[in-house]
C-alpha positions as CSV (number, residue, x, y, z in Angstrom):
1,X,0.0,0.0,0.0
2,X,1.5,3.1,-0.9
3,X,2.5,5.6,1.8
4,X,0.4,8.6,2.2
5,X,1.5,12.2,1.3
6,X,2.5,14.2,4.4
7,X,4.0,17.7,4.5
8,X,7.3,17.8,5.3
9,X,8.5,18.2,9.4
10,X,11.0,20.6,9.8
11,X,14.5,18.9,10.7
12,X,15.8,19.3,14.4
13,X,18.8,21.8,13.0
14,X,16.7,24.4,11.2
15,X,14.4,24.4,14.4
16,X,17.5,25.8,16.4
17,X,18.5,27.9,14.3
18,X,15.0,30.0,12.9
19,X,14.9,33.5,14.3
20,X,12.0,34.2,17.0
21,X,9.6,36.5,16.5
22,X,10.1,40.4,17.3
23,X,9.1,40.9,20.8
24,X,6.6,43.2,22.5
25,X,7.9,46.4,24.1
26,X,6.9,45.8,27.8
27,X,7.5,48.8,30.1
28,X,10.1,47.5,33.1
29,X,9.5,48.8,36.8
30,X,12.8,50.8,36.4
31,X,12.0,53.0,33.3
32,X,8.1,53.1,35.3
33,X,9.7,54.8,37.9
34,X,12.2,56.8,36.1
35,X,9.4,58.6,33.5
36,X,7.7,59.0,37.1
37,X,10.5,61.4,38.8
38,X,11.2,63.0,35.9
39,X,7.6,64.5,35.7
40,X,7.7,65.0,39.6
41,X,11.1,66.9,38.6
42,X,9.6,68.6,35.6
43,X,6.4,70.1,37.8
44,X,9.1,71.6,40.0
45,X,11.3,72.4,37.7
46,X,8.5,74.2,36.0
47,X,7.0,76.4,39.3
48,X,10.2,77.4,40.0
49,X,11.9,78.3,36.4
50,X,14.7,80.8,35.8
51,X,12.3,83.6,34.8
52,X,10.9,83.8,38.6
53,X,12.8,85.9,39.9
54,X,12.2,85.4,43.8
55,X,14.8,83.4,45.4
56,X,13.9,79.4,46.5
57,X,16.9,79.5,48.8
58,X,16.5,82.6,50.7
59,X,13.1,81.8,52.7
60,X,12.0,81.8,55.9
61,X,9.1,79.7,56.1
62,X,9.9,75.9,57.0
63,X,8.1,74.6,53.7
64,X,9.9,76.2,50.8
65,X,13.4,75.3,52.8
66,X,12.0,71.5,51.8
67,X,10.8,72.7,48.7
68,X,14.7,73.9,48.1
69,X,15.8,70.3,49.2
70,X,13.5,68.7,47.0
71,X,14.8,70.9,44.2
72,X,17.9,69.5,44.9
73,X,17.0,65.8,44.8
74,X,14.9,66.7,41.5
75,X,18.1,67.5,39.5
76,X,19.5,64.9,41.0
77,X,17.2,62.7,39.4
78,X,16.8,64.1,36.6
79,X,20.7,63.6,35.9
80,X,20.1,60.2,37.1
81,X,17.4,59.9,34.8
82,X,19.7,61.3,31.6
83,X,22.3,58.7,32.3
84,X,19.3,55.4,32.5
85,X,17.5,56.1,29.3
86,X,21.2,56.8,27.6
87,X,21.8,53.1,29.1
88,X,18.8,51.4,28.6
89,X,18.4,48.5,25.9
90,X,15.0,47.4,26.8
91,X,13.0,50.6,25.4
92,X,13.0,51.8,21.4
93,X,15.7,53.9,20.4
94,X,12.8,56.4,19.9
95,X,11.1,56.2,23.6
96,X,14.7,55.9,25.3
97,X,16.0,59.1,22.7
98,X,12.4,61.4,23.8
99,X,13.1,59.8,27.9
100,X,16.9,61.4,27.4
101,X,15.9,64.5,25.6
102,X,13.5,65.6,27.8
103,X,15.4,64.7,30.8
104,X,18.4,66.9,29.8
105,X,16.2,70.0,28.9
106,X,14.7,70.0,32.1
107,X,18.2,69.0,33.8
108,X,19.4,72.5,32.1
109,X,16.4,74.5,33.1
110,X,17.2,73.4,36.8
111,X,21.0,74.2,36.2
112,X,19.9,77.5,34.7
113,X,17.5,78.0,38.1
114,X,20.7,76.6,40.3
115,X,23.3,79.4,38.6
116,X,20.7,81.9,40.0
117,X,20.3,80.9,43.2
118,X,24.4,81.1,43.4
119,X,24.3,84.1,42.8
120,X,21.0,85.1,45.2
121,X,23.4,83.3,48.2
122,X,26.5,84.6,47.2
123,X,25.0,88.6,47.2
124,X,23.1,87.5,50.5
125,X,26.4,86.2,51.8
126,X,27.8,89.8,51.3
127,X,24.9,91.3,53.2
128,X,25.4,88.9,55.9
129,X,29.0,90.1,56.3
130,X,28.3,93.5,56.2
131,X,25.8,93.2,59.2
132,X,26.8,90.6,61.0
133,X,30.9,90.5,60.9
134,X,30.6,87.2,59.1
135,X,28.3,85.1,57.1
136,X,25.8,82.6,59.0
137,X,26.8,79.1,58.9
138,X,23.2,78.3,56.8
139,X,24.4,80.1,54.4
140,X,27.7,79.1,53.5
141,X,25.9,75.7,53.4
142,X,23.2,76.2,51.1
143,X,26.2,77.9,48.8
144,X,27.9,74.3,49.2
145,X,24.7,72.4,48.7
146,X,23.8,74.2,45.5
147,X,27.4,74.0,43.9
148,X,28.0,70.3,44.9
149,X,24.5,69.4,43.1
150,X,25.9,71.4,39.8
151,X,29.0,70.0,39.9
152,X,27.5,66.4,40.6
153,X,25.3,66.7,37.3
154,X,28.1,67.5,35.5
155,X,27.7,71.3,35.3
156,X,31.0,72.3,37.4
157,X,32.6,74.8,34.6
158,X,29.1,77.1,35.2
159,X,29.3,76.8,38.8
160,X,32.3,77.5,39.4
161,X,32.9,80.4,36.2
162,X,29.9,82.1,38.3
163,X,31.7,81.2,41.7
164,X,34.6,83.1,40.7
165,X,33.3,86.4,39.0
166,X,31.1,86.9,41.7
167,X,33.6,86.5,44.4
168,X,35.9,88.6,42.7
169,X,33.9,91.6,42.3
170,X,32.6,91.5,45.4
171,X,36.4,91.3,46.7
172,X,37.5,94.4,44.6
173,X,34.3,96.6,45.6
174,X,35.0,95.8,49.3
175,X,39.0,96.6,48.9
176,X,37.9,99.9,46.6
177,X,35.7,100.6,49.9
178,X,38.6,100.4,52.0
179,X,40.8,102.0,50.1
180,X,39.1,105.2,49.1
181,X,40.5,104.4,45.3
182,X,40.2,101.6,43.1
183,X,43.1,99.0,43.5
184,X,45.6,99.6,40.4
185,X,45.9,96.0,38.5
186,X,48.9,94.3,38.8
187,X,50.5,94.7,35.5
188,X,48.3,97.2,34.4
189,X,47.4,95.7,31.2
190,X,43.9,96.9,31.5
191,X,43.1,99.7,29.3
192,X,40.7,101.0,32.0
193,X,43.6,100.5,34.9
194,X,46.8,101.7,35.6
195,X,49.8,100.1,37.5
196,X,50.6,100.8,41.2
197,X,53.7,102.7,39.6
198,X,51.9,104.6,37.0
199,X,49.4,105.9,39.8
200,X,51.8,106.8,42.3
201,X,54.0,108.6,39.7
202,X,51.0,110.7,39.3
203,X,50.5,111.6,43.0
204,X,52.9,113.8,45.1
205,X,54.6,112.9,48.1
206,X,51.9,114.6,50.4
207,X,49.4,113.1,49.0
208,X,51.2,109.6,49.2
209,X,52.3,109.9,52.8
210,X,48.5,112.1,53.7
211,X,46.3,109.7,52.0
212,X,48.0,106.7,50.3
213,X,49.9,104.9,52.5
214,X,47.8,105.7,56.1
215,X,44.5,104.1,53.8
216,X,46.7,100.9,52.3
217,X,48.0,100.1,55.9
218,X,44.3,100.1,57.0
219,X,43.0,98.3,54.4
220,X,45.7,95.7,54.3
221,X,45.2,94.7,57.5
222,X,41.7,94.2,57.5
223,X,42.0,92.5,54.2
224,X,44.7,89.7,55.0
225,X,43.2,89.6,58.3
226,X,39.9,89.2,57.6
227,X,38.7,90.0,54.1
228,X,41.2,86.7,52.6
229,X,40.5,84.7,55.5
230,X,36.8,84.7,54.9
231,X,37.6,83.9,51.0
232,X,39.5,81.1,51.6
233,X,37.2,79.6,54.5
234,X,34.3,80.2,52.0
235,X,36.1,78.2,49.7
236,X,37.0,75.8,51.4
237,X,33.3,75.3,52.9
238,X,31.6,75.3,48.8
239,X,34.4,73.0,47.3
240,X,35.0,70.6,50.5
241,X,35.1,68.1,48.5
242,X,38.4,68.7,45.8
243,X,41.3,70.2,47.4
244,X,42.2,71.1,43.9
245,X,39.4,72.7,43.0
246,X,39.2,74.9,45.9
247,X,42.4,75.8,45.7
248,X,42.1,76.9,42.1
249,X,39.2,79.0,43.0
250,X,40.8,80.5,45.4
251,X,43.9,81.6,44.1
252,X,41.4,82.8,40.8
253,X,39.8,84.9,43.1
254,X,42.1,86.6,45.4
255,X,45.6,86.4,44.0
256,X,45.2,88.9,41.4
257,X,43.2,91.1,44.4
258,X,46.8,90.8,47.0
259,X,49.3,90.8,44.6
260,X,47.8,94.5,43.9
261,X,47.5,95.7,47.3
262,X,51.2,94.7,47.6
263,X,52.0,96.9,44.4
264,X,51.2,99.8,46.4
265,X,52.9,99.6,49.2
266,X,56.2,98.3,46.8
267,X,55.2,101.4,45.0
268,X,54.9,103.3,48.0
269,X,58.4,102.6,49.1
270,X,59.9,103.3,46.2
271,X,58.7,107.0,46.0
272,X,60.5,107.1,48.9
273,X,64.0,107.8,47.8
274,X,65.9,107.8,50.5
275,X,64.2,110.8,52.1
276,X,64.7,110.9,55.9
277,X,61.4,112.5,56.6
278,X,59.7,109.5,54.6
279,X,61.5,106.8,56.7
280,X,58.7,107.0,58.9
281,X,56.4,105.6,56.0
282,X,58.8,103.2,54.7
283,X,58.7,101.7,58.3
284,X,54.9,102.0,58.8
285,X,54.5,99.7,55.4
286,X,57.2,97.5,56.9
287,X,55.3,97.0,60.2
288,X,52.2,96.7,58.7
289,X,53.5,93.7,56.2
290,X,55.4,91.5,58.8
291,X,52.0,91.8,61.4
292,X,50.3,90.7,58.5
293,X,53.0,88.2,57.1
294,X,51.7,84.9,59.4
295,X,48.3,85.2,58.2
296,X,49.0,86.0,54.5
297,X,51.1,82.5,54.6
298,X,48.6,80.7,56.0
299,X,45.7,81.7,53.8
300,X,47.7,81.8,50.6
301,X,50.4,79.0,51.0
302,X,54.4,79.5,52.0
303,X,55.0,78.7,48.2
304,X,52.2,81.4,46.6
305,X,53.1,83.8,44.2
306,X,51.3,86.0,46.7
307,X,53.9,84.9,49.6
308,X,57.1,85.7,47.2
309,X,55.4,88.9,46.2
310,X,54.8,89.9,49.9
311,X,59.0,88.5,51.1
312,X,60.2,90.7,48.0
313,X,58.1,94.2,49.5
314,X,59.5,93.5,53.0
315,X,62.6,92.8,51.6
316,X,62.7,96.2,50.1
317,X,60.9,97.8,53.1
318,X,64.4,96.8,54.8
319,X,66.7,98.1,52.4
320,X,65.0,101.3,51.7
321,X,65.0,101.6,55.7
322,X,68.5,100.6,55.7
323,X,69.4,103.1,52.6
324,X,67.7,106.2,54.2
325,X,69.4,105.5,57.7
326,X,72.8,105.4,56.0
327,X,72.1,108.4,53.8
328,X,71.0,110.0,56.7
329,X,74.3,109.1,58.7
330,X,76.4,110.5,56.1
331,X,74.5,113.8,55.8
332,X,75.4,114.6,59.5
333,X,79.2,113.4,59.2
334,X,78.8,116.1,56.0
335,X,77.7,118.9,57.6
336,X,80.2,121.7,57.9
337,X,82.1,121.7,61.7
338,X,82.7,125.3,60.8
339,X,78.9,126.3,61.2
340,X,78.2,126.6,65.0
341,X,75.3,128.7,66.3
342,X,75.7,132.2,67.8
343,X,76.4,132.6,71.6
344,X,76.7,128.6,72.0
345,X,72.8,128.1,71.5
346,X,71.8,124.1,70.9
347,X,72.8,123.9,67.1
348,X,69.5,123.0,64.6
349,X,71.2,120.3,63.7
350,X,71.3,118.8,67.7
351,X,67.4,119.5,67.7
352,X,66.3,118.0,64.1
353,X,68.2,114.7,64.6
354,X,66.9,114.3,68.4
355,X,63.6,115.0,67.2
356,X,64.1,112.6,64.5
357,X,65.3,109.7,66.6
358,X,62.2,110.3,69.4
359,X,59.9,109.3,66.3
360,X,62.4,106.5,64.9
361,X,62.1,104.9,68.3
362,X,58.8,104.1,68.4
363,X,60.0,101.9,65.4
364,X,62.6,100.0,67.6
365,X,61.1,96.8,67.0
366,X,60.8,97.1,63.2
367,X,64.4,98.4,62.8
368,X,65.7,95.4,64.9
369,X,63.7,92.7,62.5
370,X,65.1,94.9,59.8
371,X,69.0,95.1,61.0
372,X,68.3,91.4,62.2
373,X,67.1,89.8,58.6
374,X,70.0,92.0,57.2
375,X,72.9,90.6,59.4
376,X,71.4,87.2,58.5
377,X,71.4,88.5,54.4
378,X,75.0,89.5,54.7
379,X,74.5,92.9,54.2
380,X,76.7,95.4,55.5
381,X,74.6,98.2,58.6
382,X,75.9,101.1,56.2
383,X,74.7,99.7,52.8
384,X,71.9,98.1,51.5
385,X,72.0,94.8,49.7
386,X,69.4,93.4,47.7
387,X,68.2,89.8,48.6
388,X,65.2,87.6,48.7
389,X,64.5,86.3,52.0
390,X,62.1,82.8,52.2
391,X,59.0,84.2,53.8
392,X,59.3,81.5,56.7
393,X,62.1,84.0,57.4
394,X,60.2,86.5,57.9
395,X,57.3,84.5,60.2
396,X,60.0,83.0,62.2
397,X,61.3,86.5,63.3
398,X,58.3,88.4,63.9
399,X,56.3,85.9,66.5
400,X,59.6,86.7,69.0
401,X,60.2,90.3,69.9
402,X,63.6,91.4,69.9
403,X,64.7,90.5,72.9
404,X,64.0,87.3,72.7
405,X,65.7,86.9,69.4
406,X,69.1,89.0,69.9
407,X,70.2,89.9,73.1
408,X,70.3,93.2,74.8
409,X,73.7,93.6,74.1
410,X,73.7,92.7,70.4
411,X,70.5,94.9,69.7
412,X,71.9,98.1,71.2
413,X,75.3,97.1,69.1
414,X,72.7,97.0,65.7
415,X,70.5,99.9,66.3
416,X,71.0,102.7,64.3
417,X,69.6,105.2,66.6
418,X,72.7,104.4,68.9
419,X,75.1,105.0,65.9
420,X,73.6,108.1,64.5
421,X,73.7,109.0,68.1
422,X,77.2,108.7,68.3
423,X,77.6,110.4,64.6
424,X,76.1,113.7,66.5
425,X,78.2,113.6,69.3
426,X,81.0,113.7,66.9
427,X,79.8,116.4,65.2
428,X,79.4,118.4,67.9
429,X,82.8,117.8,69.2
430,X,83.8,118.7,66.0
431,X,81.5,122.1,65.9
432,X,82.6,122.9,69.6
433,X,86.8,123.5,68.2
434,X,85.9,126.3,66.0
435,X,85.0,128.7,68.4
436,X,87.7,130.8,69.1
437,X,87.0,131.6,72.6
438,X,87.2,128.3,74.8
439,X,84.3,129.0,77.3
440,X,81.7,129.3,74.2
441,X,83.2,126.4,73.2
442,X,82.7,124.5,76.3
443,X,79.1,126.0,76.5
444,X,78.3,124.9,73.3
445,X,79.0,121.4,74.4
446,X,76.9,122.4,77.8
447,X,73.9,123.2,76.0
448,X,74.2,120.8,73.3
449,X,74.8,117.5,75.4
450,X,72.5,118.7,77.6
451,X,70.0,119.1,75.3
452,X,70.7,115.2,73.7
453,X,70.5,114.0,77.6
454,X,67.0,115.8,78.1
455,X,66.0,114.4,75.0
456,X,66.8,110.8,75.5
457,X,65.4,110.9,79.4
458,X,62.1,112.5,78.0
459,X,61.5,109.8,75.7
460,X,60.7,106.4,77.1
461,X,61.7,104.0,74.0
462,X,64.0,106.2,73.2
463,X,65.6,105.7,76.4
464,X,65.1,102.3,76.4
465,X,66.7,101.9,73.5
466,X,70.0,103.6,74.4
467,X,70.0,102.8,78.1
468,X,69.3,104.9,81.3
469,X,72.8,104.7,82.1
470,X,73.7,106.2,78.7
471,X,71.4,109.1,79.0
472,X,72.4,109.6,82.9
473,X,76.2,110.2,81.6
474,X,75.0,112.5,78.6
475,X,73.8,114.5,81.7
476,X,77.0,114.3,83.9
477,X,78.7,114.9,80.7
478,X,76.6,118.4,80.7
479,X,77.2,119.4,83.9
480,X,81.3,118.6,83.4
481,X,81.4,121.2,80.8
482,X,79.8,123.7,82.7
483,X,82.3,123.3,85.1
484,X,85.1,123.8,82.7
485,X,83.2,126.5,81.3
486,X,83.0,128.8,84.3
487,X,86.8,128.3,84.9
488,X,87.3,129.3,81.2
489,X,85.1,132.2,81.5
490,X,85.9,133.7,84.7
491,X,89.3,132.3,84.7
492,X,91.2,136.0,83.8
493,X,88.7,137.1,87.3
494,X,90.4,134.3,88.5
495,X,93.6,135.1,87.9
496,X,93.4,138.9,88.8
497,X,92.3,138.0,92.1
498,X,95.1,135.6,93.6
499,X,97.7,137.7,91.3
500,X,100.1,139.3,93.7
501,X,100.0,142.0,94.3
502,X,96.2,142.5,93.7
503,X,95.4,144.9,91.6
504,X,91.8,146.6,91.7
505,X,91.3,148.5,88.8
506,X,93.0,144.7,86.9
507,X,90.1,142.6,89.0
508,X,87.3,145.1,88.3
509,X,88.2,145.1,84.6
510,X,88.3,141.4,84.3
511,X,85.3,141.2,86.1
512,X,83.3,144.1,83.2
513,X,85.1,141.7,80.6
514,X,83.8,138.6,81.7
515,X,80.1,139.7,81.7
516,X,80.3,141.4,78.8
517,X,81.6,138.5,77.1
518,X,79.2,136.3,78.4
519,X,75.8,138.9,77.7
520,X,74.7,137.0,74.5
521,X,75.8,133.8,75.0
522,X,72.4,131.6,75.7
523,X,71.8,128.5,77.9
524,X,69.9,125.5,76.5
525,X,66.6,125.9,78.7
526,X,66.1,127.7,82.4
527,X,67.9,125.0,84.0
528,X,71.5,124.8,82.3
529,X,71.4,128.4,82.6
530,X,70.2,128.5,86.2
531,X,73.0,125.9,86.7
532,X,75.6,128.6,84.8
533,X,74.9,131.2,87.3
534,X,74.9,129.2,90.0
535,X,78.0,128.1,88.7
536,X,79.7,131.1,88.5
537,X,78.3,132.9,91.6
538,X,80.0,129.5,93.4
539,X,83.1,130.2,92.0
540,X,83.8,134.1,91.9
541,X,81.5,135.7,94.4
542,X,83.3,134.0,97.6
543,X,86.8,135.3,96.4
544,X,86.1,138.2,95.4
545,X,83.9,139.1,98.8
546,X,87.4,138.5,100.0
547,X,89.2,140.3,97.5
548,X,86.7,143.9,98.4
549,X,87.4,143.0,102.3
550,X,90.7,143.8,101.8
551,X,90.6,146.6,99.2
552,X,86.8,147.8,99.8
553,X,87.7,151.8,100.2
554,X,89.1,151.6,96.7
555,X,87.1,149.0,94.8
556,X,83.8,150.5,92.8
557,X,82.2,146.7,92.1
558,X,80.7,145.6,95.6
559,X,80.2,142.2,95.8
560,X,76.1,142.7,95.6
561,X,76.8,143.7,92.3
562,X,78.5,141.0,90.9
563,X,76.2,139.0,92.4
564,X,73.5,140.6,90.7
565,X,75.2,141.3,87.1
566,X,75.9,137.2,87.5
567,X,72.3,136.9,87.7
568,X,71.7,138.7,84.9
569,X,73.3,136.1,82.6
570,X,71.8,133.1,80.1
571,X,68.1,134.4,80.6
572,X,68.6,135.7,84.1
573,X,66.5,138.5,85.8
574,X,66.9,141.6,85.5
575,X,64.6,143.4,87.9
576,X,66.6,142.8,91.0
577,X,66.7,144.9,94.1
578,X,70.6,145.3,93.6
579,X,70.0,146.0,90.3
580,X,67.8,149.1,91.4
581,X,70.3,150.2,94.1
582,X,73.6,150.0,92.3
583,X,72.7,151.4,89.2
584,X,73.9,154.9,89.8
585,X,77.4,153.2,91.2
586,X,77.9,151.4,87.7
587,X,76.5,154.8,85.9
588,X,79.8,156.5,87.6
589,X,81.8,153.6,86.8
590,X,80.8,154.1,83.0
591,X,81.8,157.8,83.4
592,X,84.9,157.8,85.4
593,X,86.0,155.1,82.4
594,X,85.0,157.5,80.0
595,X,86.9,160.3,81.1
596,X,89.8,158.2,81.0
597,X,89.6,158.3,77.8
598,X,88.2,154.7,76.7
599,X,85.7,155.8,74.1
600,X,85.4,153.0,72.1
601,X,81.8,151.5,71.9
602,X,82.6,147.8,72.1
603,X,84.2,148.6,75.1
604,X,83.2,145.9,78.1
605,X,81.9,148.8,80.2
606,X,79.5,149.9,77.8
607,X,78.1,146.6,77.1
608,X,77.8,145.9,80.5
609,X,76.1,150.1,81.6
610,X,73.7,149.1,77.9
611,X,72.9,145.9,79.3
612,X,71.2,147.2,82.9
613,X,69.9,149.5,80.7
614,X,70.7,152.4,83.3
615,X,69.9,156.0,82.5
């Protein structure tokens, strides 16, 4: 029986190897619940768009401070979101490509709402430091919480572009506030800028040392004090997370900002030239950069271009200090011995550089750090040698005064107060051997000395500087010269009297001589020259009461009235009851003189009849 026709079963190998049919699309759990948070996101995403322009951040009711939160996880999710339908293998190219495009519109609408609110923070940030000395702790947080969820969606270059321009203008409006003037740029490449030594070649001195400098040493201390401080902790606070980063933005931020405040006080020092009245400047920059060297380190970094730039201005703080001091050494060792002052008088020169050390002292501990970092430099006390310094240098020596780092004995051997000191003295010796009488000579040095002891003894840093002791032998000093003086003035009165045989007429004469030598010689102040006539009445009126016991009947001059032309002397009185009473005696002194046929008018008894003023 033939076999019936059947259709043909398909062999076991084309069964394994036929394609299946295309499948259904079938929506997973995971894309269910991604679709759903990106249209949570996208509703508030959509109340709270760019174009409102009230801040979500800045509330004060507890519900929109979720609100803000939730804004937060929403672009969270919505980045999330982007990165599953770019991964996903499950949905149509055309269902995963519409998930991803709308997920990345609305991530940049929330990014676009996120820049703004960095800015609403950062501006209220401002206000809170304005008000409050210092930003809240809230604050600096939701700054943090809003950059980290920019950066974390991949949008780091926006945050931190707007991070920087808005911390740097608000840096330069609060250092223009300070300042009174807009900062100069630090190469002054800016068309709209100038340089720090463009500026100041504009300005005079009195303006510089009136205006300039008193403003930058206020403003630099609150701003690497405070102002940098707060930068850098606000940094550090928004970019916790990347030392790198934060760094970066930092040194974006404020490096540009310091390095120009240090361009003015380089600037500063160099309009300076050497100028001894502008010391005083030179040294208040100085001062004002080593108190704030230790915090400037800290904040910016030992190895900062900021921390070189600041080492290099001190350095030249130092040697312009260093140059003017040694310029201003050498112009007293210049001046001519040959000019002295009428009648002995405390020279201008004694009074300018006293005066000018009573203000350098005040400086002691800058000049000591300054003479210090020099020895350690190699440079010479009476030039100045250029030199970088490491600013650890400069930390390590201004957190110890200077007696803790030099001894007593080694500061008082660098201080250039004690040399130029010493310089004057010199000087003065050297004024005090071109008189050509020996007592003005001698009173010179009286007045002088005296004047330098007074000086010192009045001034308590000055004094402390050169010693007690020191200014204790200026005075003994003073009073030694007096002594010599009165023996050098009175000494032909002296002589007359213990000649033998005496002679009146001789004694009376020397007597006239001396006084009228003496009537326009000056003392220093109403001491030396109450000390003079004491000094003088000591030494003349006892011998010569002796000398008119023994030749009374034919001596004119009683002693009352050498007593009382004595008192007359360096500022003396006057109006004195022997004054009064021995007039007429001294009147027929004059006349008996005259009629011996003395009529010159530089005669001693002239001078001394014009000085009474007797009629």
């Amino acid at each position: 029986m033939p076999r019936a026709f059947s259709s043909p079963s398909r062999s076991p190998s084309r069964q394994r190897h036929a394609l299946p049919p295309p499948p259904r699309h079938r929506r997973t759990l995971s894309s269910t619940l991604v679709e759903e948070s990106v249209a949570a996101a996208a509703a508030l995403v959509k109340t709270w768009h760019p174009d409102v322009s009230c801040s979500l951040f800045l509330h004060d009711a507890t519900g929109q401070a979720e609100e803000a939160q939730g804004f937060l996880r929403a672009a969270a999710e919505l980045h999330r979101a982007m990165l599953f339908f770019a991964a996903d293998t499950t949905n149509p190219s055309s269902q995963s490509g519409h998930g991803l495009v709308q997920a990345q519109e609305l991530l940049q609408t929330a990014m676009r709402r996120l820049q703004l609110e960095l800015q609403f923070l950062l501006d209220k940030h401002d206000e809170s430091q304005q008000q409050a000395a210092g930003a809240s702790a809230a604050g600096a947080s939701s700054i943090r919480a809003v950059a980290k969820a920019m950066m974390a969606a991949g949008y780091g270059k926006e945050c931190i572009s707007t991070f920087k321009s808005h911390r740097r203008t608000a840096l330069a409006t609060k250092l223009q506030r300070l300042l009174g003037f807009s900062p100069p740029t630090a190469s002054g490449s800016s068309s709209n800028s100038l340089s720090s030594s463009s500026l100041f070649h504009k300005l005079t001195w009195e303006q510089i040392d009136g205006n300039i400098i008193p403003s930058w040493i206020a403003t630099a201390t609150v701003a690497f004090s405070s102002l940098f401080t707060g930068e850098k902790d606000l940094c550090d606070t928004v970019f916790a997370r990347d030392a790198a980063v934060r760094e970066a933005v930092f040194a974006a931020i404020a490096n540009d900002q310091a390095t120009s405040l240090l361009g003015i006080a380089e600037a500063a020092v160099a309009r300076a030239r050497r100028a001894p009245e502008r010391l005083f400047r030179v040294l208040d920059v100085h001062d004002a950069l080593t108190e704030v060297l230790p915090t400037l380190l800290s904040v910016f970094g030992d190895n900062s271009e900021v921390a070189t730039r600041a080492a290099v201005v001190v350095t030249k703080a130092g040697e312009a200090a260093r140059g003017t001091l040694s310029s201003f050494e050498a112009a007293i060792q210049k001046e001519p011995s040959k000019a002295t002052t009428a009648g002995g008088a405390v020279h201008p020169l004694t009074r300018y550089v006293m005066n000018y050390l009573v203000f350098l002292a005040d400086y002691q501990e800058g000049l000591a750090l300054i003479y210090e970092q020099a020895d350690a430099e190699g440079a010479d006390y009476t030039s100045s040698v250029s030199g970088n310094v490491s600013p650890e240098h400069y930390v390590l020596s201004t957190t110890s005064s200077p007696s803790s780092s030099m001894s007593s004995s080694s500061f008082y051997s660098y201080s250039p107060i004690h040399r130029l000191v010493s310089v004057l003295l010199g000087k003065l010796d050297a004024k005090a051997g071109c008189y050509r009488e020996v007592a003005l000579s001698y009173l010179f040095l009286a007045n002088n000395t005296k004047y330098v002891a007074n000086k010192v003894a009045g001034s308590g840093r000055l004094q402390g500087v050169l010693g007690e002791e020191w200014a204790e032998a200026q005075g003994a000093k003073a009073w030694a010269h007096v002594d010599v003086f009165v023996r050098a003035a009175w000494g032909k009165v002296m002589a007359a009297i213990s000649s033998v045989p005496q002679e009146p007429e001789v004694v009376e004469a020397a007597v006239l001589e001396a006084v009228g030598m003496q009537d326009q010689w000056v003392a220093a102040d109403e001491e030396m020259g109450g000390a003079l006539r004491a000094a003088a009445t000591a030494a003349v009126v006892p011998k010569y009461r002796m000398f008119y016991r023994r030749y009374g009947a034919a001596v004119r001059l009683t002693p009352g009235d050498v007593v009382t032309m004595i008192a007359t002397l360096f500022g003396g009185t006057r109006s004195t009851p022997w004054h009064q009473s021995r007039c007429s005696t001294i009147s027929r002194i004059q006349i008996q003189t005259q009629t011996q046929g003395d009529r010159s008018s530089c005669s001693p008894d002239r001078e001394i009849i014009s000085m009474y003023n007797c009629t």
